[in-house]
ChimeraX commands (.cxc) that place a marker at each C-alpha (Angstrom):
marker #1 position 0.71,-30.99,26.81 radius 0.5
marker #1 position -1.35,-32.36,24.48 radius 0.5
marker #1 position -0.52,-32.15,20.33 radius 0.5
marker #1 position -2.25,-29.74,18.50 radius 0.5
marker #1 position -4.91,-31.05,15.91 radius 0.5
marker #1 position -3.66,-31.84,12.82 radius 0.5
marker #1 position -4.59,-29.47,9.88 radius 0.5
marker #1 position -5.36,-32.44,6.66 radius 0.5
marker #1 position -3.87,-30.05,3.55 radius 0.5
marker #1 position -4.87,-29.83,0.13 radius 0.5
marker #1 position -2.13,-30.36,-2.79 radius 0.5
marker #1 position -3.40,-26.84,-3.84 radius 0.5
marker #1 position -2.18,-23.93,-1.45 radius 0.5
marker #1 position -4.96,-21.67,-2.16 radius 0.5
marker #1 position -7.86,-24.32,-1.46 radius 0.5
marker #1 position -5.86,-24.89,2.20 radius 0.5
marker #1 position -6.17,-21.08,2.94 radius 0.5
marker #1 position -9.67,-21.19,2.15 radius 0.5
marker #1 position -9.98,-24.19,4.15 radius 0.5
marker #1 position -8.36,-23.11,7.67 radius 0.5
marker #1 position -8.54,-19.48,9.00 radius 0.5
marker #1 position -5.46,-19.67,10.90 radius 0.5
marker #1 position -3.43,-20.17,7.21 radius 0.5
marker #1 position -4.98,-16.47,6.40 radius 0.5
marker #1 position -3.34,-15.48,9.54 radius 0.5
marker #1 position 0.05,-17.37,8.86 radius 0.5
marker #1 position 0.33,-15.41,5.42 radius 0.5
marker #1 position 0.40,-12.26,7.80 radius 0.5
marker #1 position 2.70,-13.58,10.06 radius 0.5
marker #1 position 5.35,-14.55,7.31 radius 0.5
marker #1 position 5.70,-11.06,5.77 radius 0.5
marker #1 position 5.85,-10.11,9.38 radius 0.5
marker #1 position 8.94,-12.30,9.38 radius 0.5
marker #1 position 10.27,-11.22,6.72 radius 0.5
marker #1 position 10.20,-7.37,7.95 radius 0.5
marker #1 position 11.84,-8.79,11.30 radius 0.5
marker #1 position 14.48,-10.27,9.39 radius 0.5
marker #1 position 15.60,-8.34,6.18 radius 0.5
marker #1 position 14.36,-4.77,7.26 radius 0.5
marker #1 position 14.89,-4.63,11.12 radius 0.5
marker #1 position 10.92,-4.24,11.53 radius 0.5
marker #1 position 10.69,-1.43,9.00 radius 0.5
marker #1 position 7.39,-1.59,7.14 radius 0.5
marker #1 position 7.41,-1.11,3.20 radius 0.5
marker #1 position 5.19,-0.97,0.33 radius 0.5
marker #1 position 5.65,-4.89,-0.57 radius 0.5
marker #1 position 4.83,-5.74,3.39 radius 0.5
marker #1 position 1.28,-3.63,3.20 radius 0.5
marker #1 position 0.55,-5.03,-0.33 radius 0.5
marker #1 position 1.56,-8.48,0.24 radius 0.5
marker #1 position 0.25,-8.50,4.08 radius 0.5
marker #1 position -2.95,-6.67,3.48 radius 0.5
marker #1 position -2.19,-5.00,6.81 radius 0.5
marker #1 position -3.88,-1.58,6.82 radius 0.5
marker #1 position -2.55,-0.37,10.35 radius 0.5
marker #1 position 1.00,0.51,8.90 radius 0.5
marker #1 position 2.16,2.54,6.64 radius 0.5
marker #1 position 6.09,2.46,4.80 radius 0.5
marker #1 position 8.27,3.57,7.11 radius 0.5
marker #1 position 7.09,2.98,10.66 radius 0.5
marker #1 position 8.03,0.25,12.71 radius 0.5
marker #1 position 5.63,-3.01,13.31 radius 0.5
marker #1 position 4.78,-3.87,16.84 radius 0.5
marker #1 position 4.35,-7.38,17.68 radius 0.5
marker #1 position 1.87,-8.71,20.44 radius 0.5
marker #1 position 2.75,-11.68,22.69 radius 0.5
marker #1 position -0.57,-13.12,21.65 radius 0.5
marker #1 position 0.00,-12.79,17.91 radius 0.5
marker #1 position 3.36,-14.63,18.29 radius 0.5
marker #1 position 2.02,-17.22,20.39 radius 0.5
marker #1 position -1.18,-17.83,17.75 radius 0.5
marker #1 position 1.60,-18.68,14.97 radius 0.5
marker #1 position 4.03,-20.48,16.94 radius 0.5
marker #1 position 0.22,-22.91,17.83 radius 0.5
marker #1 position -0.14,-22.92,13.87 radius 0.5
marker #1 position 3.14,-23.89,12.71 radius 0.5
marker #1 position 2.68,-27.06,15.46 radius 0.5
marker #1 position -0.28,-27.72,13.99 radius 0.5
marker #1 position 0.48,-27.42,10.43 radius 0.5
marker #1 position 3.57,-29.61,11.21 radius 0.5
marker #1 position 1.44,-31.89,12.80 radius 0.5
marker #1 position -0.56,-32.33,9.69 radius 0.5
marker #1 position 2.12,-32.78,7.53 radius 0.5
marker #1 position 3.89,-35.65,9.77 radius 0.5
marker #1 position 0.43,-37.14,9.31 radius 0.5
marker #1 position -0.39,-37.05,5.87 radius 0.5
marker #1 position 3.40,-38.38,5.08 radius 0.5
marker #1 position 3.13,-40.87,7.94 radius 0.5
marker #1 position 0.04,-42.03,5.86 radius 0.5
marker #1 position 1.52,-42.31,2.69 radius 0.5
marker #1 position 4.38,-44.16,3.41 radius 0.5
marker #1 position 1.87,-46.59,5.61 radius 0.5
marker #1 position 3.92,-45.35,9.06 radius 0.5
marker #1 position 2.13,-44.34,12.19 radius 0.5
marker #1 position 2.28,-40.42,12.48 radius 0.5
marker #1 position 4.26,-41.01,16.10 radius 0.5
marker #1 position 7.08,-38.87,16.88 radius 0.5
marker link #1:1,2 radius 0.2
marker link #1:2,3 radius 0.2
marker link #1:3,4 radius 0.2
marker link #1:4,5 radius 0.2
marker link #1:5,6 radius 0.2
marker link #1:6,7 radius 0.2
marker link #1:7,8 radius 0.2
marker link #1:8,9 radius 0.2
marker link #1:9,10 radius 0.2
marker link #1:10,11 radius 0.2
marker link #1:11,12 radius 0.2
marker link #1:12,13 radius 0.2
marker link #1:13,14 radius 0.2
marker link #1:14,15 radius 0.2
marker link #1:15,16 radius 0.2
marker link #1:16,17 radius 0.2
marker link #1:17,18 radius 0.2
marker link #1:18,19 radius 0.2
marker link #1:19,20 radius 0.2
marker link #1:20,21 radius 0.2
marker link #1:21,22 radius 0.2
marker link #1:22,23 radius 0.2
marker link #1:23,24 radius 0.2
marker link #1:24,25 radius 0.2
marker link #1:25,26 radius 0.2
marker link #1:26,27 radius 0.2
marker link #1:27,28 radius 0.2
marker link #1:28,29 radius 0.2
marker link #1:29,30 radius 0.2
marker link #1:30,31 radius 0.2
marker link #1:31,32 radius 0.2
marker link #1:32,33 radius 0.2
marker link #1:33,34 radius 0.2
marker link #1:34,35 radius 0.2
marker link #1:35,36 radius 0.2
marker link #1:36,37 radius 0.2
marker link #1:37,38 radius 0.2
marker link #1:38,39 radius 0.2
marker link #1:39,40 radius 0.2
marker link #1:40,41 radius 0.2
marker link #1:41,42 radius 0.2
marker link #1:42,43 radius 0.2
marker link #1:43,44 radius 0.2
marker link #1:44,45 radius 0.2
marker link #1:45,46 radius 0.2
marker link #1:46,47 radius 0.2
marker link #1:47,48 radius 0.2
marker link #1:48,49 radius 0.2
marker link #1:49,50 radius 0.2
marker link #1:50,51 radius 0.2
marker link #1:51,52 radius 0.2
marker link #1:52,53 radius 0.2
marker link #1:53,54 radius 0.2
marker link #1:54,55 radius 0.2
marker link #1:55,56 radius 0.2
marker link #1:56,57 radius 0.2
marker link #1:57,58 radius 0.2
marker link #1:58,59 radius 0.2
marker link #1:59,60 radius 0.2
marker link #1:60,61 radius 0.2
marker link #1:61,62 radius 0.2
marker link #1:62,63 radius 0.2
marker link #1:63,64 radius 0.2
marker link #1:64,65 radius 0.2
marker link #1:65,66 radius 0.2
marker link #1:66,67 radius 0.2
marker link #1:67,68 radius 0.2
marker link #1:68,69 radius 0.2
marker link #1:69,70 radius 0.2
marker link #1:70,71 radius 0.2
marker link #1:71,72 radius 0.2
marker link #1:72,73 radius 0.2
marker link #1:73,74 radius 0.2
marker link #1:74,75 radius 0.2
marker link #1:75,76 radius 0.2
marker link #1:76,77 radius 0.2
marker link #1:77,78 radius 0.2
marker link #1:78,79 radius 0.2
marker link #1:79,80 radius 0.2
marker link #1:80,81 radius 0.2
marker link #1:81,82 radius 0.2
marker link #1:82,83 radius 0.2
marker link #1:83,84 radius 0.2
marker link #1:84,85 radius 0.2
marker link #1:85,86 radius 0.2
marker link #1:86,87 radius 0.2
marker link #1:87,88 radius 0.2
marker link #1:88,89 radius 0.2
marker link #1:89,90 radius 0.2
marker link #1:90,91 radius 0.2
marker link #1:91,92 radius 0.2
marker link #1:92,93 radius 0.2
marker link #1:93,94 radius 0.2
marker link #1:94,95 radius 0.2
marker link #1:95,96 radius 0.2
marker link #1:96,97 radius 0.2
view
């Protein structure tokens, strides 16, 4: 399997979801997380706010596709990928794991 392209990030968060559609998606996926792990999948005000996710409303549970996981668990390789990569070039290393 080959490694995922490396995302190049900005200092300034913001400018790197501007940047990359799959970081939109990742902010999703995080509050997702968070519901998964401090609410037992319970959707609450904060998680539509924060999420932007119109499809629930507080109190109902959030469903999870097998696609949706697999799309972040591709991002987070890729956003590690880029961050091996742009330390690997600071410190003059090859970006090699």
């Amino acid at each position: 399997m080959n490694p995922p392209a490396a995302l190049s990030l900005s200092k300034e968060p913001e400018a790197n979801v501007a940047r990359y559609d799959g970081l939109r998606t990742q902010k999703g996926t995080r509050q997702q997380r968070h519901l998964l792990a401090h609410r037992q999948g319970l959707v609450d005000e904060e998680y539509v706010t924060k999420s932007g996710d119109t499809r629930y409303r507080p109190g109902q549970r959030l469903v999870l596709r097998a696609e949706a996981v697999t799309e972040a668990v591709d991002l987070v390789e890729k956003l590690v990928t880029g961050l091996r990569s742009d330390a690997a070039a600071r410190s003059g290393k090859s970006s090699s794991p």
